[in-house]
N, C-alpha and C positions, 0 to 999 in steps of 0.2 A: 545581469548574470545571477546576480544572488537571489534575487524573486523567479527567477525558474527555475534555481538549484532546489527555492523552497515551497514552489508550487509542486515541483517532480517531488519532494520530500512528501509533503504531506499526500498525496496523489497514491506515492508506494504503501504508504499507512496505511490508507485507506481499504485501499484494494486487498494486504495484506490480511487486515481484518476482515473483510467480508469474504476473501477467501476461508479464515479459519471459522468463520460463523455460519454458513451457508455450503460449507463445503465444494467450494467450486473447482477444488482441483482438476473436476471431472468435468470441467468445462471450460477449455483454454481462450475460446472467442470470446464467454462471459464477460474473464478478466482482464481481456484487452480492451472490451467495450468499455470495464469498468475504469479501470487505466485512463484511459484515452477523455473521459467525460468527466475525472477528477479533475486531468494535468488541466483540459481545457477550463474549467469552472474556475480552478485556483490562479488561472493564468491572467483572467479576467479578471477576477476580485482583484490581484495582485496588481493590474495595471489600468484599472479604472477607481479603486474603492479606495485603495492604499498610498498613503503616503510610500514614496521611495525607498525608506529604511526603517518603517515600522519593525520589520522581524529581520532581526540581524541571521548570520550564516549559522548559528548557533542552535538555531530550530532546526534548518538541513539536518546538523548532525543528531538532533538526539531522534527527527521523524524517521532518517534512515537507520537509524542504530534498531529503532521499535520495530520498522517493518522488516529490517533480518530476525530478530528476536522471533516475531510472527510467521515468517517464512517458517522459521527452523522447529518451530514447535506443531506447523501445518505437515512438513514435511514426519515429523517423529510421528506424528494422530494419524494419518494417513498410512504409515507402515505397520502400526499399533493393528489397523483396524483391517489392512490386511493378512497380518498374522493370526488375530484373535479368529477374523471370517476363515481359513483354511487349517484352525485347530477343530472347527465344528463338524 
């Protein structure tokens, strides 16, 4: 349980980043493709690479804390940038 909590952890990270570096808000399939190809990779790593309790539960929380962090500031850039586009 705690190496999916920390595979979906790092996975939302992920994804949350290359949403705000690439702009992908404007592409919802992207970020499920991207989603879907982290959880799977980390899920692997987790259970073929990784000893059982290498990464305690404690990485979940700070991966998921970053990717709201990231969400919220995608979410602000994104509203930023259609204010700024309909002040022109």
């Amino acid at each position: 349980m705690v190496s999916f909590l920390n595979a979906a952890s790092i996975a939302a990270v992920l994804t949350a980043s290359a949403t705000l570096r690439f702009r992908l808000w404007k592409q919802p399939r992207t970020l499920i493709f991207y989603f879907l190809f982290f959880l799977l990779a980390e899920s692997l790593l987790h259970r073929y690479f990784l000893p059982e309790m290498a990464m305690g539960i404690e990485v979940a929380y700070v991966c998921f804390s970053l990717a709201g962090i990231l969400t919220m500031v995608s979410i602000g850039l994104r509203r930023h940038e259609i204010n700024v586009g309909s002040d022109e």
